[in-house]
PAMI-45624 format. One record per residue (C-alpha): residue in three letters; x, z, y. Coordinates in steps of 0.25 Angstrom, whole numbers, padded with zeros to 4 digits, always signed. Example, Ala and Ser with C-alpha at 12.3 -4.5 7.8 and 13.67 -1.06 7.14 Angstrom:
REM PAMI-45624
ALA+0049+0031-0018SER+0055+0029-0004
REM end
This chain:
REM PAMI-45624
UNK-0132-0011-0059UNK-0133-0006-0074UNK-0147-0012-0078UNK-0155-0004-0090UNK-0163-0010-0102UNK-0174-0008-0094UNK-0175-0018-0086UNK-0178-0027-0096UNK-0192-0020-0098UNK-0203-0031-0100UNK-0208-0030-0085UNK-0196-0031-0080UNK-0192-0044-0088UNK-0204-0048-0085UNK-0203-0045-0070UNK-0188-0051-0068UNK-0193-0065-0078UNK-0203-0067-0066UNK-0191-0066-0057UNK-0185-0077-0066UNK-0197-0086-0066UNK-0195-0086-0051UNK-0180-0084-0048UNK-0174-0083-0035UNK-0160-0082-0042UNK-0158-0088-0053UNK-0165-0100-0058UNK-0160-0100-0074UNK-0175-0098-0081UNK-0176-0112-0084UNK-0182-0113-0099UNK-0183-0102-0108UNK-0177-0104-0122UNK-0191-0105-0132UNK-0188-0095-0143UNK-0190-0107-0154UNK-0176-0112-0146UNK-0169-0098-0145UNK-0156-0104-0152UNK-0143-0099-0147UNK-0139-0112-0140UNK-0150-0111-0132UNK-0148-0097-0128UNK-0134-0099-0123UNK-0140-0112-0115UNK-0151-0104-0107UNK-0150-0107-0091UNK-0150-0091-0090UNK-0137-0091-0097UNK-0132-0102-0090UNK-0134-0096-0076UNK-0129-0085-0081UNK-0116-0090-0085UNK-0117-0099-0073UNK-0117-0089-0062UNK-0114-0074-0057UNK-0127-0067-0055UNK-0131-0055-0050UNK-0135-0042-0056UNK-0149-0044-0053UNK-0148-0060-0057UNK-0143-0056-0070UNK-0154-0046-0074UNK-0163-0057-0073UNK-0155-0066-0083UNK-0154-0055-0091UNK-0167-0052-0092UNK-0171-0067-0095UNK-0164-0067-0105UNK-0169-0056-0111UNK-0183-0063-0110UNK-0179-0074-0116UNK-0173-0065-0128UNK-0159-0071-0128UNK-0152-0061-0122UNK-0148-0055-0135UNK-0140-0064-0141UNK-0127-0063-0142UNK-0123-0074-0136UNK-0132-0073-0125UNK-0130-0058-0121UNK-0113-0061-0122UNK-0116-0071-0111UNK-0123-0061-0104UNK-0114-0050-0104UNK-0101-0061-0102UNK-0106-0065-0089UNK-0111-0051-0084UNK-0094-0048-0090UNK-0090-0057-0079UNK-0094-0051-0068UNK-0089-0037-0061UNK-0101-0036-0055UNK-0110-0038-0069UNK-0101-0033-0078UNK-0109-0018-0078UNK-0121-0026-0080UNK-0114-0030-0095UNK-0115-0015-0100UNK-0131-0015-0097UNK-0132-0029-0104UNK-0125-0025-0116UNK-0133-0013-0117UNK-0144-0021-0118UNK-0138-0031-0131UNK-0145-0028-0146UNK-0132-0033-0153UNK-0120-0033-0146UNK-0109-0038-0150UNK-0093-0039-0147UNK-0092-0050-0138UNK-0104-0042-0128UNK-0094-0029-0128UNK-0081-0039-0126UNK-0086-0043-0115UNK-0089-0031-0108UNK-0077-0025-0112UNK-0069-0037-0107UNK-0076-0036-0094UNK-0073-0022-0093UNK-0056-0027-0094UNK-0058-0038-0083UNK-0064-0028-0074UNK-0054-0018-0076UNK-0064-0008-0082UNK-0057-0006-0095UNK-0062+0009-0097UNK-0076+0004-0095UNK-0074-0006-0107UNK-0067+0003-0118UNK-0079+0013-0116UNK-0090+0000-0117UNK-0083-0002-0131UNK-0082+0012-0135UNK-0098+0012-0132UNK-0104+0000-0135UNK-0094-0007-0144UNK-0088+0004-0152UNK-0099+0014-0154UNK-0110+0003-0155UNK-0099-0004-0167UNK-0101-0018-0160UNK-0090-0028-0169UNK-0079-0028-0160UNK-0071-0044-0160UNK-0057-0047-0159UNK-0060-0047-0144UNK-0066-0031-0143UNK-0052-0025-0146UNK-0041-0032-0138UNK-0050-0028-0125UNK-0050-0014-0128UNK-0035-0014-0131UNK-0034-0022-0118UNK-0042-0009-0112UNK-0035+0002-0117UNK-0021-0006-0113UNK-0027-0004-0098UNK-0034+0010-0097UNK-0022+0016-0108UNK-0031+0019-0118UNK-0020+0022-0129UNK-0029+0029-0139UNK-0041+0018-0136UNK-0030+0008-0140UNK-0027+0012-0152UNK-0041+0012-0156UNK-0042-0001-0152UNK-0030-0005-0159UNK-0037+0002-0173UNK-0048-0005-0171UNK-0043-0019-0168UNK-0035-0017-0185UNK-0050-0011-0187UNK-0056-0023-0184UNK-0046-0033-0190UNK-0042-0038-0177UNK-0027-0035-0178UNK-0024-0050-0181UNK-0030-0054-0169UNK-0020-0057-0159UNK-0027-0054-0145UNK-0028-0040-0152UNK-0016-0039-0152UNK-0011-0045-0140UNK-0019-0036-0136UNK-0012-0022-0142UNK-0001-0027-0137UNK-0004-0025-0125UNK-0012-0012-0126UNK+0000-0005-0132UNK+0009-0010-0124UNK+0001-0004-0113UNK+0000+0009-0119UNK+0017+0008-0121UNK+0016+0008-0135UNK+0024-0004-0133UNK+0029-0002-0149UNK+0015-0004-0155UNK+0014-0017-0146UNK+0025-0023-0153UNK+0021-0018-0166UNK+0009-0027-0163UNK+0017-0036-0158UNK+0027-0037-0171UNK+0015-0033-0181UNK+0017-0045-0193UNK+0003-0044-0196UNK+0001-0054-0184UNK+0006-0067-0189UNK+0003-0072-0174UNK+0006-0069-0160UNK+0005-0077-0147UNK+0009-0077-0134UNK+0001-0066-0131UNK+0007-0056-0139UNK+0021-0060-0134UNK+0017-0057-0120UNK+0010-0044-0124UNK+0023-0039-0130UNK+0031-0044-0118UNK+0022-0037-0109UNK+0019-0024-0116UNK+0037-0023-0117UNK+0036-0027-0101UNK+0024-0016-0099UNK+0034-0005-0107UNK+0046-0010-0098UNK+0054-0015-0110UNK+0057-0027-0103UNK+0068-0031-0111UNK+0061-0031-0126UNK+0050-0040-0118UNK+0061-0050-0114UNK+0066-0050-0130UNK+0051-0052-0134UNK+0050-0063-0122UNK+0061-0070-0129UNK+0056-0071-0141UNK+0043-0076-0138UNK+0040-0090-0143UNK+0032-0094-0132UNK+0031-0088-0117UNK+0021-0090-0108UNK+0020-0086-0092UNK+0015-0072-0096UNK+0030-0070-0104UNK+0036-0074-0092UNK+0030-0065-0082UNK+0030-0053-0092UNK+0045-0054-0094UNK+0046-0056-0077UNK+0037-0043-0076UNK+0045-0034-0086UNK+0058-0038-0077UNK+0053-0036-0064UNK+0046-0024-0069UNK+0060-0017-0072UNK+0067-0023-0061UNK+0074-0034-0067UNK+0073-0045-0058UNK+0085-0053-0064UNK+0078-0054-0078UNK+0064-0058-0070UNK+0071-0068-0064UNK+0077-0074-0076UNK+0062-0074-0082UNK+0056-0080-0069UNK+0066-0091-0068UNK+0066-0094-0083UNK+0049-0096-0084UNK+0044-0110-0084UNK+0033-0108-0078UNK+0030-0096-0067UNK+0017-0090-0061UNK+0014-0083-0049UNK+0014-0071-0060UNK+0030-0072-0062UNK+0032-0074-0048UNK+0025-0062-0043UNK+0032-0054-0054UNK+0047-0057-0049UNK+0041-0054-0034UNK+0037-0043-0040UNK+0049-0037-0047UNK+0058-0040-0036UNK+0048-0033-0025UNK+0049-0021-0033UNK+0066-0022-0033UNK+0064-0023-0018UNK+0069-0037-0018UNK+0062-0042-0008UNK+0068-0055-0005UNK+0067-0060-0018UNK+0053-0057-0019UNK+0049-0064-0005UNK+0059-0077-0012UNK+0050-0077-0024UNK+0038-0076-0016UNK+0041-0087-0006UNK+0046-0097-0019UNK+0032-0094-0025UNK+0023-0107-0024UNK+0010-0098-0030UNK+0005-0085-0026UNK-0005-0075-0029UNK-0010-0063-0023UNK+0000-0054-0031UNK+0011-0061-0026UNK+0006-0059-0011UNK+0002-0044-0013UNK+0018-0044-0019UNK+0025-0049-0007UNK+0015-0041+0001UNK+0017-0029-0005UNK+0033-0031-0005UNK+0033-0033+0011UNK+0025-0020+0012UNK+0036-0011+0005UNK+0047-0018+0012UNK+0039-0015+0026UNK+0039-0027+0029UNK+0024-0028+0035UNK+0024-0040+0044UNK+0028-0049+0033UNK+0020-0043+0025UNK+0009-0048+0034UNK+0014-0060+0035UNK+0014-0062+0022UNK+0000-0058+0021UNK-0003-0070+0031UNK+0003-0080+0021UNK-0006-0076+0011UNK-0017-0077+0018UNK-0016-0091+0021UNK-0011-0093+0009UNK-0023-0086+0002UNK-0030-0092-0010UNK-0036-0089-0024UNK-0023-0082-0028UNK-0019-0074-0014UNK-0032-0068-0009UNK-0026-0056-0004UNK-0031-0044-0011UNK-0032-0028-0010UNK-0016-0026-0014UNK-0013-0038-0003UNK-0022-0030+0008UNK-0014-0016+0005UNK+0000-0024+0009UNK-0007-0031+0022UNK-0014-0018+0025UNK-0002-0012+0024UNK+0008-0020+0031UNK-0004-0020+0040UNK-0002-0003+0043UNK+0012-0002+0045UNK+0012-0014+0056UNK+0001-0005+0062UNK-0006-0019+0065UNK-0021-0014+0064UNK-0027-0027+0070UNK-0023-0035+0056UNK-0027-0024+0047UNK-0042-0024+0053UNK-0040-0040+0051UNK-0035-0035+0036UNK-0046-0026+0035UNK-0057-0035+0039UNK-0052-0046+0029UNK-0052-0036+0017UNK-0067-0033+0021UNK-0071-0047+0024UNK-0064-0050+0009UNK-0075-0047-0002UNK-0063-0048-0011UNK-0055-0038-0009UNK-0060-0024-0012UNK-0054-0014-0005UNK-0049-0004-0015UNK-0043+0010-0011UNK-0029+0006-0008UNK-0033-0005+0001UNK-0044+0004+0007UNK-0033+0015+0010UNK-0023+0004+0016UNK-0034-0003+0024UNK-0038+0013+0029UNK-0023+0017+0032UNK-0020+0005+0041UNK-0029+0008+0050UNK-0027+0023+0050UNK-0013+0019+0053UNK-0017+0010+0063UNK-0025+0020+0070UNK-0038+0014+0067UNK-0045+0027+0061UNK-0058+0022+0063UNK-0057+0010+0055UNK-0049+0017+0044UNK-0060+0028+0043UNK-0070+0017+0042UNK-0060+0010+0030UNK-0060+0026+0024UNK-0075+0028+0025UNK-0077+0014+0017UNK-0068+0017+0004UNK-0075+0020-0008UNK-0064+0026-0013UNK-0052+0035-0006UNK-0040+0040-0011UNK-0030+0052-0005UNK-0022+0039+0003UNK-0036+0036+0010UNK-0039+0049+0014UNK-0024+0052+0018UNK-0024+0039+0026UNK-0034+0044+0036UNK-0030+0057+0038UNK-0017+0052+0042UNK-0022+0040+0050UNK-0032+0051+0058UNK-0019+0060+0058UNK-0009+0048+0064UNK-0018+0043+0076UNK-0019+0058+0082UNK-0035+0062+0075UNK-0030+0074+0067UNK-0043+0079+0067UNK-0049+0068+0060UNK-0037+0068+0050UNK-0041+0083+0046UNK-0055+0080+0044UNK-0051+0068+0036UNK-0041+0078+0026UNK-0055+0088+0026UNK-0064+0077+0022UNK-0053+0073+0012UNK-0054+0086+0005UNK-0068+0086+0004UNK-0070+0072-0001UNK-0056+0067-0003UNK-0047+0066-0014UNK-0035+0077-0013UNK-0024+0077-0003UNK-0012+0076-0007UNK+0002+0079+0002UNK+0001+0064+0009UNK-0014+0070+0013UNK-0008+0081+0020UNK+0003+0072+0027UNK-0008+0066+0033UNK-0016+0079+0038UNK-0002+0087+0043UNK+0002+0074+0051UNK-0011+0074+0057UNK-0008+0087+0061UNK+0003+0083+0067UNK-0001+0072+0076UNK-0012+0081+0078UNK-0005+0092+0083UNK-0014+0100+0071UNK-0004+0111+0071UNK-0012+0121+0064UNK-0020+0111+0054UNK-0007+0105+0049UNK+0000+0120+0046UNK-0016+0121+0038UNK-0015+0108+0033UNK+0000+0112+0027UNK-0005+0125+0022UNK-0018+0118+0015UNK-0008+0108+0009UNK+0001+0117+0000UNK-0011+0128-0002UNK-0023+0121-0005UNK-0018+0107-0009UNK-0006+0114-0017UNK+0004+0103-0009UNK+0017+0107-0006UNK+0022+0100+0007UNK+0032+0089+0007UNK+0040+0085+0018UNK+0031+0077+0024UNK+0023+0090+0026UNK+0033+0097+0032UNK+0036+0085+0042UNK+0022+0085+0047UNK+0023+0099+0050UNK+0035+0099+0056UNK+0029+0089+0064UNK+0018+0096+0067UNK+0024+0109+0072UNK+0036+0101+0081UNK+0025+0094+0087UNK+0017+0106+0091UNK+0029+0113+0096UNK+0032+0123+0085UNK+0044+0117+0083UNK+0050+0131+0077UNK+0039+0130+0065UNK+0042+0117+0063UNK+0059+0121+0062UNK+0053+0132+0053UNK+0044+0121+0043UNK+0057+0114+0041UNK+0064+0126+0037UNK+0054+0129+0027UNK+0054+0116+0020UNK+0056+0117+0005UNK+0064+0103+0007UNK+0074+0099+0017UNK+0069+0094+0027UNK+0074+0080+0031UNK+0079+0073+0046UNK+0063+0068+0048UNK+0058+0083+0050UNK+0070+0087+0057UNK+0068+0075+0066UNK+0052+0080+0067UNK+0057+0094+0072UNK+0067+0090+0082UNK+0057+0080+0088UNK+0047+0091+0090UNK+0060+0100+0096UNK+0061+0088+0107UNK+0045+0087+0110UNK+0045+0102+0110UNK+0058+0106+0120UNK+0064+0115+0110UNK+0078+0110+0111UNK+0084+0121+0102UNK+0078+0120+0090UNK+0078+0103+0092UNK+0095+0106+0093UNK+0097+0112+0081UNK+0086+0103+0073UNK+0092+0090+0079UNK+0105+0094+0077UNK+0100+0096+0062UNK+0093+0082+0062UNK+0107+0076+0067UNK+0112+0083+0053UNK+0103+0075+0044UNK+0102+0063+0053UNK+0117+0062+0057UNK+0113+0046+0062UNK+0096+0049+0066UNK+0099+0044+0082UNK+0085+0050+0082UNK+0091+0064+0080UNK+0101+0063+0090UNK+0092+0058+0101UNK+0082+0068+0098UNK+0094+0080+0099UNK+0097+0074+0110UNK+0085+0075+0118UNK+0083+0091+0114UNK+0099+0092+0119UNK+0092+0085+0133UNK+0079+0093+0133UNK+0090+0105+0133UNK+0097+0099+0144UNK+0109+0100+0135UNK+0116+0087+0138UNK+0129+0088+0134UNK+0122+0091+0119UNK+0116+0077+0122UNK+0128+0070+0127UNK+0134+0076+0111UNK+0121+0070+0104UNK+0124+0057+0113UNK+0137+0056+0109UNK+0133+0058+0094UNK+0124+0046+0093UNK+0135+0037+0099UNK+0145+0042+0088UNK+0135+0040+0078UNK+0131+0026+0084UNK+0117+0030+0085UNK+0106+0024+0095UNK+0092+0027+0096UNK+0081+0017+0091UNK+0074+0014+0105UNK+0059+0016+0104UNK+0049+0006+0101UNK+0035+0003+0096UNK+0030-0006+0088UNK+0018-0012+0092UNK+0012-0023+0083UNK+0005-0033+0091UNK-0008-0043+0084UNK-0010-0056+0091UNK-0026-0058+0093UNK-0023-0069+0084UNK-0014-0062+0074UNK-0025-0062+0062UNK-0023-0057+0046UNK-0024-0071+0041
REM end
């Protein structure tokens, strides 16, 4: 993409003029400006700035604007070339282009490196902008303007660039800029970021300034809300002369952020005017405390929407488990879809979610061909991951290999995913190859990795690849088991019948180990007849789990295995003292209507 100052050479002006005597593209040659007229007016009026300014063209559509206005011997001027590099600024698809064209410049001057560094902040590539002015700026001693230093403080406030601040900072009292205001507003802020939340208030305080504005207030509010010291931010929000909606919402952060939903209400009710910003910060705050009825009242009184609120709610019904209505939900916001409530990768991680744990693969192929049909929606690793484990869960291996395969970028959870999808649905083969290709090309597994591989093991029936597997765990990967390790061994042992291993494993846990594993091994007792050991184990079980019905039942089918009846009639009579039933078995089989659609 990057264009060099060679293609500027004579023969190729010449050759892409030609092109412009006869365009295909671009029909913006129209008159040339005669060098007795070369005025400044005349130059900002060209047509070739005026379709420029006028329209979004390509890379290649650009080149030859470019280079026309070379020919013409305009493109020089400072006002010219800022327009140039302002539009090339505007676009993410451009904006590397901007670096070349500025290499290109005899003279330039602040407002050329502004605007690259600006546009370096809008497209969240803040690092990429600190170096630009280090080496172009800074070592080529371009005038800085009262512009240049509030952006690099505004850079160093996101990346944490404490040391890179304070040289800012020395440079803004260099430059005899510490009068201007947006500077230091924008301190303000970077101190406040870095916690230093004292020298933001001696900025804020500093008598030199004989003026302040709105700004400032909020900055101070904000920077006290960002330290968590929400209370010195309500005595500076009473204080200020004038508020406006950002006071408002900063105040109804700081108290949500700390939990103190009585104070954000008092804020909320009190403001004169509320966006959808205040109300998806109460949702918020009361979300996080677990209220979810007050969240779900707030959301249903609101007469506006956005995206963030829907993701909100989504995301509330998704740690509730409530999936169903999460779905629902989802429906509503489709139809109510517009500019505002698009949904976006965070909506499709809920849906895709709530989606896996209803098991309801139908709608999640419908999810996932919306996400590809979507050129908006750019599929990043999170939502890769959750698109890849629903249908690993759902048993759809094939299609989660393909979803795998396509990601340009894969974390642990990716790989981890498969190997326990393969692992789940019987193909433990498959799932070791996956852990083999993960160590080659992967990134390091960790102890949930290896969850995975041993529980493909077990539904494998892989007795001698999980004890490896366990070994390779705590030797090689330096992983000491947890007791979910031990559990998918135990498993793995009862089922193969060496039941005596598995009552051995337990006793050499370094932790106690729970009713779950002791459950595990009297199950495998049952499968495996061996009524003497399953006695004492249930007997155990019964211990930990005085009111586990599961416990009780299970006892009482080794007693009966045993042909010791009256034992069974005992274990009876235990339940009904203990007013203890079994659950009756069920499945839950989720059933899609030929017509039941993801809206």
């Amino acid at each position: 993409m990057a264009v060099t100052r060679a293609i500027f050479s004579k023969s190729k002006i010449l050759k892409t003029q030609q092109n412009l005597n006869q365009p295909p593209t671009l029909s913006i040659w129209k008159e040339y400006i005669p060098p007795e007229r070369d005025h400044e007016t005349l130059k900002l009026s060209h047509p070739i700035l005026q379709v420029l300014e006028s329209s979004n063209p390509t890379l290649n559509q650009f080149n030859q604007i470019h280079t026309q206005l070379i020919i013409l011997g305009i493109f020089q001027n400072s006002l010219v070339s800022s327009r140039v590099i302002k539009k090339l600024c505007s676009s993410p698809h451009l904006v590397s282009h901007a670096f070349t064209v500025f290499s290109l410049l005899d003279q330039p001057d602040a407002f050329h490196c502004n605007t690259i560094i600006k546009s370096c902040v809008n497209f969240n590539k803040p690092g990429i902008g600190l170096k630009f002015y280090y080496e172009n700026m800074f070592a080529k001693c371009i005038s800085p303007n009262h512009y240049t230093f509030p952006l690099l403080a505004k850079i160093c406030a996101e990346m944490g660039c404490v040391e890179q601040g304070e040289k800012t900072h020395s440079r803004i009292l260099k430059f005899g800029f510490e009068s201007d205001l947006f500077a230091r507003n924008t301190l303000i802020h970077m101190y406040s970021c870095f916690r230093r939340i004292k020298d933001a208030r001696k900025l804020f305080d500093d008598a030199s300034f004989d003026h302040s504005d709105i700004v400032t207030w909020n900055s101070m509010i904000v920077g006290y809300v960002k330290n968590g010291e929400v209370s010195v931010a309500r005595r500076l929000f009473d204080e200020m002369p004038e508020r406006d909606i950002v006071s408002w919402n900063s105040m109804i952060a700081g108290y949500t952020g700390v939990g103190d939903m009585k104070c954000a209400e008092e804020i909320f009710d009190r403001m004169p005017v509320r966006d959808v910003v205040s109300w998806n910060s109460m949702i918020d705050g009361y979300a996080k405390l677990g209220s979810v009825s007050a969240a779900l009242n707030l959301f249903d009184r609101m007469s506006k929407r956005n995206v963030v609120t829907w993701n909100m709610i989504l995301a509330l019904h998704i740690r509730i488990k409530s999936y169903e209505e999460c779905l629902r939900l989802f429906d509503r916001m489709m139809i109510a879809q517009g500019t505002d409530v698009e949904p976006n990768e965070a909506t499709l991680v809920s849906v895709l979610t709530a989606i896996t744990n209803l098991g309801s693969l139908e709608r999640g192929i419908l999810v996932h061909s919306y996400i590809k049909e979507n050129e908006r929606i750019k599929p990043d690793i999170l939502l890769s991951t959750t698109i890849l484990t629903m249908y690993s869960k759902c048993g759809a291996m094939e299609l989660a290999r393909e979803v795998f395969n396509e990601m340009e970028e894969r974390n642990v959870v990716s790989w981890n995913s498969m190997i326990m999808g393969y692992g789940t649905h019987g193909h433990g083969e498959k799932a070791l190859e996956m852990f083999l290709e993960m160590e080659k090309n992967g990134p390091m597994p960790n102890d949930a990795t290896f969850i995975c591989v041993l529980s493909a093991c077990t539904h494998s029936g892989m007795v001698l690849e999980g004890l490896r597997y366990f070994k390779v765990m705590q030797k090689v990967y330096k992983i000491e088991p947890k007791v979910e390790h031990y559990g998918c061994m135990i498993d793995l042992l009862g089922r193969a019948g060496l039941v005596k291993d598995s009552e051995e494993l337990i006793q050499m846990m370094p932790m106690k180990a729970g009713p779950a594993l002791w459950g595990a091994l009297l199950s495998s007792c049952q499968i495996h007849s061996n009524s003497e050991l399953g006695e004492l184990v249930g007997k155990k079980l019964i211990k930990l789990e005085p009111n586990n019905a599961g416990a009780y039942v299970l006892l009482s089918n080794i007693y009966a295995m045993a042909g010791k009846w009256v034992d069974v009639e005992k274990v009876r009579k235990m339940m009904e003292e203990k007013g203890l039933q079994k659950d009756s078995g069920f499945s839950l089989i989720n059933l899609v209507s030929p017509n039941d659609t993801c809206k």
